[in-house]
N, C-alpha and C positions, 0 to 999 in steps of 0.2 A: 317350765316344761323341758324335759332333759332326752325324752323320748325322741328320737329326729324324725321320726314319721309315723303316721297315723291310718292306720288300712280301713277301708271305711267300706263293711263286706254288706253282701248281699244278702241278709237276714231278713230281710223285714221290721226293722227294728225302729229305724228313723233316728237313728245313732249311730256314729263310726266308735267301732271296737279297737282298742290299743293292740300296736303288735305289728310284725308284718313277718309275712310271707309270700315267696318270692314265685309267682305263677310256672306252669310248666310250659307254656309257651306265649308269645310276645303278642301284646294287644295295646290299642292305645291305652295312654297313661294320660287320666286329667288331676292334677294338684292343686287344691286348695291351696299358696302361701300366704299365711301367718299365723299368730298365737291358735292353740287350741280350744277355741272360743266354743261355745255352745250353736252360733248360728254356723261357726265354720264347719264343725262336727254335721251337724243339722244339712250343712248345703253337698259337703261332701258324699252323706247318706245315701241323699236326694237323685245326686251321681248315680250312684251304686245300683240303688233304684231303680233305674233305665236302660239300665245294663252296660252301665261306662265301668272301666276299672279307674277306680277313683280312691285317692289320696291325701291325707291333711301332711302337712309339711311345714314346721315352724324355720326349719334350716334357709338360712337367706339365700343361699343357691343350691336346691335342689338336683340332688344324686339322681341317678340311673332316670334319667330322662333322654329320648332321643328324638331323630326329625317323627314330626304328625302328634307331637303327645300336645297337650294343651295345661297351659296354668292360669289359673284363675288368682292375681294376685291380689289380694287385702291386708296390704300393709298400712297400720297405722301410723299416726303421731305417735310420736317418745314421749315419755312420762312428764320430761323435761320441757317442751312445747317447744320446745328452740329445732325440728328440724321432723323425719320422717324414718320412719324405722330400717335399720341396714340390711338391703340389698336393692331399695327403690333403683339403684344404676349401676346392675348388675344384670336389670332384666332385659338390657337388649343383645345381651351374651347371648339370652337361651334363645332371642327372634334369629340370631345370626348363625346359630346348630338348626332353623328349622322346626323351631318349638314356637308356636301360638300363645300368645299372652293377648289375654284379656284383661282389661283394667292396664292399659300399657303405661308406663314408666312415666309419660309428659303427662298424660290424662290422672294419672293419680297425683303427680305432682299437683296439680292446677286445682284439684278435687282438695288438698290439705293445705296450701299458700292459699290464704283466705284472698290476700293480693290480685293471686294471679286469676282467682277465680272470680273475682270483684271487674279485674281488664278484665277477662273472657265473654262474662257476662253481657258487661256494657257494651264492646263491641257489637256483641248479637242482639243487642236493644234488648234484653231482656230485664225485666221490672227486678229494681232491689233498693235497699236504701243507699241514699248517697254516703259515699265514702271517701275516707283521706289513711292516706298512710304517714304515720309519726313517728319522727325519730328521735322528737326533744320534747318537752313540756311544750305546747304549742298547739293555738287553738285551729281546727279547719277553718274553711270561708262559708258554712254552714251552721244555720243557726241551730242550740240546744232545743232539746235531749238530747244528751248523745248515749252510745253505748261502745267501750272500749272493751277490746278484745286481742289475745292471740294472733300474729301472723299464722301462726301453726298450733292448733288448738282444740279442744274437743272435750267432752263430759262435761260443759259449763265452769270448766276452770277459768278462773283469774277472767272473768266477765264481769263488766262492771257498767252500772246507770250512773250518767253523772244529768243533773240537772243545768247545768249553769255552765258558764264558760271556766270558774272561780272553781269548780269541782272538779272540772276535767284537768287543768291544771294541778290541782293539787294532788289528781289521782294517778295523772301521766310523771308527774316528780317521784311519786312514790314508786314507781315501777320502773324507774332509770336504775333502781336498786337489784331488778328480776337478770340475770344472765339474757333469759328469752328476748327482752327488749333491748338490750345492749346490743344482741344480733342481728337480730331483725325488725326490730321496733313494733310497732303494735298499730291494727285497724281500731280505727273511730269512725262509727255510722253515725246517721241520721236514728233516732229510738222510733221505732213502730210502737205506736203507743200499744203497751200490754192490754189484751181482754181476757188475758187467763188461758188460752189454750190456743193451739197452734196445728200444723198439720204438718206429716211425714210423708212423704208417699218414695216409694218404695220404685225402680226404674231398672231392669235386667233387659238387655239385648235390645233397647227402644221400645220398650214394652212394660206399659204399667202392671205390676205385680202384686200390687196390695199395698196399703194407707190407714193410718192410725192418725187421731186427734191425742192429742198429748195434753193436760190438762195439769197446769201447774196448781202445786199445795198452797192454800189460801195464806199468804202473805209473801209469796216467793213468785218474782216476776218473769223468772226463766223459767222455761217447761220441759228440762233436760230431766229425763228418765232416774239417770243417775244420781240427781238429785229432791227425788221423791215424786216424781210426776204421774200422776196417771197414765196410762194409753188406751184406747178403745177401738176397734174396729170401724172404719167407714168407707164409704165408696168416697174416692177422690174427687169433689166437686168439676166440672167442663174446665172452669177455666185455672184451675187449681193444679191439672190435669195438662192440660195443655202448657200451662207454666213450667212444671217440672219435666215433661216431655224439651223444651227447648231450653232450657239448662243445662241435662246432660249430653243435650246436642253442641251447645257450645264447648264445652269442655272435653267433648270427643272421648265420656267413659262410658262402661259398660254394663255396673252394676252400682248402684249409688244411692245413697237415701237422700231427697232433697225437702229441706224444711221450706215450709211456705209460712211466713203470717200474713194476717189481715188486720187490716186499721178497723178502727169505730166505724167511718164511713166506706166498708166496702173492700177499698183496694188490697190487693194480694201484692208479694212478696219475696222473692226468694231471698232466704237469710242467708241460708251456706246448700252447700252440696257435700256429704258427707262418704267419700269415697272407700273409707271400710266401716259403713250401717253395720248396727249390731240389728238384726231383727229376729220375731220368731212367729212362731203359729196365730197372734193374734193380728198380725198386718194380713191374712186371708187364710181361705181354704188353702189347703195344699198348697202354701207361697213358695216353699224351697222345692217341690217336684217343676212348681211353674216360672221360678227363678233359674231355676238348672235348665230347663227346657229350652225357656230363651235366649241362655247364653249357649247352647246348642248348635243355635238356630244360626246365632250371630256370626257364631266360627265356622259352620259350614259356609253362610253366603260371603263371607272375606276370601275363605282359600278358592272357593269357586269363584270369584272375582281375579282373584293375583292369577289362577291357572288361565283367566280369561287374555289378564294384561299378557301374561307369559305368550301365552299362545299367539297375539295382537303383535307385538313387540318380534316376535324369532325371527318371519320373514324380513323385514329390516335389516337386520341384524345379519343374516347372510348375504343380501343385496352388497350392505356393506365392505363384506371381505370376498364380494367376486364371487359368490357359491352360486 
């Protein structure tokens, strides 16, 4: 995409149109950053929609923004899986001009370090499978299945079932060879035994938005989209719901897709938190007018909190220097 920005006008369209031009006078600015994806186009619309003046932006730090505009950023994993796309820690530049980020810089972080999102998690008691982090051919203190994966990783790449300890071994030797592992080494879970299909559910502003069953191709044990999965529309089961509700509570994001599985007997899940979900019209009605809305919602009650502190905070603050 060589276009540096994407005007995402008020047609009716449920598309952002290529191009820009430059208002005749000054309103807030909300920016979608990253690629020119279908759901980013899609979510910028949605913007536009409501009557934001709204933006897609693949530029890692985003022009003509000033204090009160808001950025919604969705940067992903690099193609390479060894890190996060450039300008993840560029975004507290734009908090310190005065500029609102949603999806901030340590919560997306935590959203792509499968790691950090594995501590975050557990700290918050939140159900997932046991995990170890590996930097050598080296078995956990938990017994097989396992399932080896990406520190920083996505589309069901380089995911791997090992049955045995003799598997993981020989699967963890073979990827001392990947750059990705060299840097950051690789998660090994506890395997949720597969039942063929799994649940997304979709989380803006603390607020469920819509949830798809994913339904992996009959002899394929991951149910990544990307790799020919179905999706279907569902209402997010109570506690399925409540699961991904405190997930993205622990990890402190704003907009997130969190996968849940279920075992044979019942228990649910959380596999990862996926901090730039691709989604579309089939995770619900109007998901992106209801996506945008909520993330609305979220940055007005923030700035109306900080104006809270601010206001809490001055008198102190004069006490201090004798006023």
């Amino acid at each position: 995409m060589t276009v540096a920005e994407v005007l995402a006008t008020t047609k009716r369209r449920g598309r952002a149109s290529v191009g820009w031009s430059r208002p005749a006078s000054r309103s807030r600015s909300i920016v979608i950053l990253g690629k020119a994806t279908e759901t980013n186009r899609s979510l910028a619309a949605a913007f536009a929609d409501l009557g934001e003046r709204a933006w897609l932006s693949p530029e890692a730090m985003p022009t003509r923004l000033q204090r009160g505009d808001l950025v919604i950023a969705r940067l992903d994993v690099v193609p390479t899986l060894d890190g996060v796309e450039p300008g993840l820690w560029q975004l507290p530049r734009l908090t310190r001009r005065g500029i609102e980020v949603l999806n901030t810089p340590l919560a997306l972080f935590a959203a792509h370090d499968k790691l950090t999102t594995a501590l975050l998690l557990g700290k918050a008691g939140v159900e997932q499978p046991r995990t170890a982090h590996i930097n050598d051919p080296s078995v956990p203190s938990f017994p097989p299945p396992y399932v080896v994966k990406p520190r920083f990783g996505s589309w069901g790449r380089e995911v791997y079932r090992c049955r045995d300890e003799g598997e993981l071994r020989a699967r963890l030797e073979y990827l001392t060879r990947r750059q990705w592992f060299r840097r950051h080494g690789a998660l090994v879970q506890t395997l949720v035994e597969p039942t063929g299909s799994d649940l997304r559910v979709l989380v803006a502003g603390g607020r469920i938005v819509g949830a798809i069953e994913r339904r992996a191709l009959p002899g394929e044990w991951r149910t990544n989209v990307a790799l020919g999965a179905r999706r279907e529309r569902v209402d997010a089961p109570p506690v399925a719901a409540a699961l991904a509700l405190r997930a993205v509570a622990a990890l402190g994001i704003d907009l997130a897709g969190v996968d849940i599985a279920t075992d044979t007997i019942g228990r649910s899940y959380v596999i990862e938190v996926n901090g730039a979900v691709e989604f579309n019209a089939t995770y619900a009605e109007g998901v992106f007018t209801n996506a945008a809305g909520a993330l609305l919602e979220r940055a007005g009650l923030r700035r109306r909190a900080e104006r809270q502190v601010s206001v809490a905070t001055r008198p102190r603050a004069r006490a201090k220097r004798g006023l």
